[in-house]
Structure formats: C-alpha cells, structure tokens
C-alpha positions in Angstrom: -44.3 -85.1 3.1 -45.9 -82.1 4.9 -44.9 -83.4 8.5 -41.7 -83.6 7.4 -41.1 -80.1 5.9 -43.3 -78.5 9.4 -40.4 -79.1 11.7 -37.7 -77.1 9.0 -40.8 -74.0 8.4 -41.0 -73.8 12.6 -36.7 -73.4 12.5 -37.2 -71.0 9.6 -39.1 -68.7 11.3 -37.5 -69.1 15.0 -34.3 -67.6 13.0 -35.0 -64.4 11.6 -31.2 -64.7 9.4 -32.3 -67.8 7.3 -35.8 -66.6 6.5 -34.2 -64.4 3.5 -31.8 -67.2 2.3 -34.9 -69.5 2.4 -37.4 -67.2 0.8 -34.6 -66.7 -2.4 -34.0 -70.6 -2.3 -37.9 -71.6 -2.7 -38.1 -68.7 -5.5 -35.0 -69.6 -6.9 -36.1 -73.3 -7.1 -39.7 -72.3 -8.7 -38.1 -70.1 -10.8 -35.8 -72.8 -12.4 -38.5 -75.2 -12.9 -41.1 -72.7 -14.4 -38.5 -71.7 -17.0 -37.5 -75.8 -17.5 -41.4 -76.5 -18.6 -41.9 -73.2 -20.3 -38.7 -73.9 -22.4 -39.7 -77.8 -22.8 -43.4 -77.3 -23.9 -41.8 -74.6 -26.2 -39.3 -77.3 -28.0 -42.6 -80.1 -28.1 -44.7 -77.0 -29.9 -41.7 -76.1 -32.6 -41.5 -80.1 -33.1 -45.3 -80.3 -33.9 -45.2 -77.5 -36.0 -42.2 -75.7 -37.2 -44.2 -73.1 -39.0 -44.9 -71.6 -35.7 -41.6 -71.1 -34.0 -41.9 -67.3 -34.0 -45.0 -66.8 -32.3 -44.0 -70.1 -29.5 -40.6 -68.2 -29.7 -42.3 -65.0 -28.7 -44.6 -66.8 -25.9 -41.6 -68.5 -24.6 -39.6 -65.7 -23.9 -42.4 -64.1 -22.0 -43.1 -67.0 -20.2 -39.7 -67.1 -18.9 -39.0 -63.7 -18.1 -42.5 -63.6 -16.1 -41.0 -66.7 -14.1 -37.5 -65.2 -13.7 -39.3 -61.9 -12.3 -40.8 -64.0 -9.2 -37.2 -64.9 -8.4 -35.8 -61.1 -9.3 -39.0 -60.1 -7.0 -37.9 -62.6 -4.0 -34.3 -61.0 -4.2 -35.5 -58.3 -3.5 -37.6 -59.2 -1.0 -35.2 -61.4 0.8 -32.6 -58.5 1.1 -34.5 -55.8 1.9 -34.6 -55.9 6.0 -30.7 -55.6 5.7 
C-alpha cells in the first residue's frame, strides 16, 4: 500500500500547484470520516441509553467541530502561498 502511494507523494511535491489541492483533499477526507465515527458512536450511545442524549449530544457536537477545524485549518493552509 505504501509503495504504491511513494510514487504520487514524489509528483506532489515535484509540483508545487497540486501540493495545496492535495493538502485540502487529505484534510478534507480525514475530516469526513472523523465527523462519520464521531456522529455514529454518538447514535450507538443514545441507543444504549437514551437518558443521556444531552450530554452525547453535547460531546458530539464538539467532537465534530474539533474535526471540521483540521479541515477549516488546512484551507487555510492550502491557500495561503497564493
């Protein structure tokens, strides 16, 4: 899996105009899935115990916005030498 992902890095960096487009794709992509398990382990909680939903509710938001900031974060990043 590695050996195969070397060869697209190495063309990454060789071209200085994809290296923002990659950077926001890979944060993009974390992003997504970080907010998919925070918002599934947050649904498997409220099923065990409904009692609870505010406080997973709560946790779940923050959860979320903390993983959409990495993403927010590498948009900024990505644009900032233009």
């Amino acid at each position: 899996m590695i050996s195969s992902v070397l060869p697209l890095l190495a063309d990454v960096v060789a071209n200085p105009g994809l290296t923002g487009s990659f950077t926001l794709g890979m944060a993009g992509a974390g992003a997504g899935i970080g907010i998919g398990l925070v918002a599934g382990r947050a649904a498997e909680a409220v099923g065990r115990n409904p009692g609870a939903f505010g406080r997973v509710l709560t946790i779940a938001i923050i959860g979320m916005a903390l993983a959409e900031s990495v993403a927010i974060y590498a948009l900024i990043l990505a644009f900032q030498g233009r």
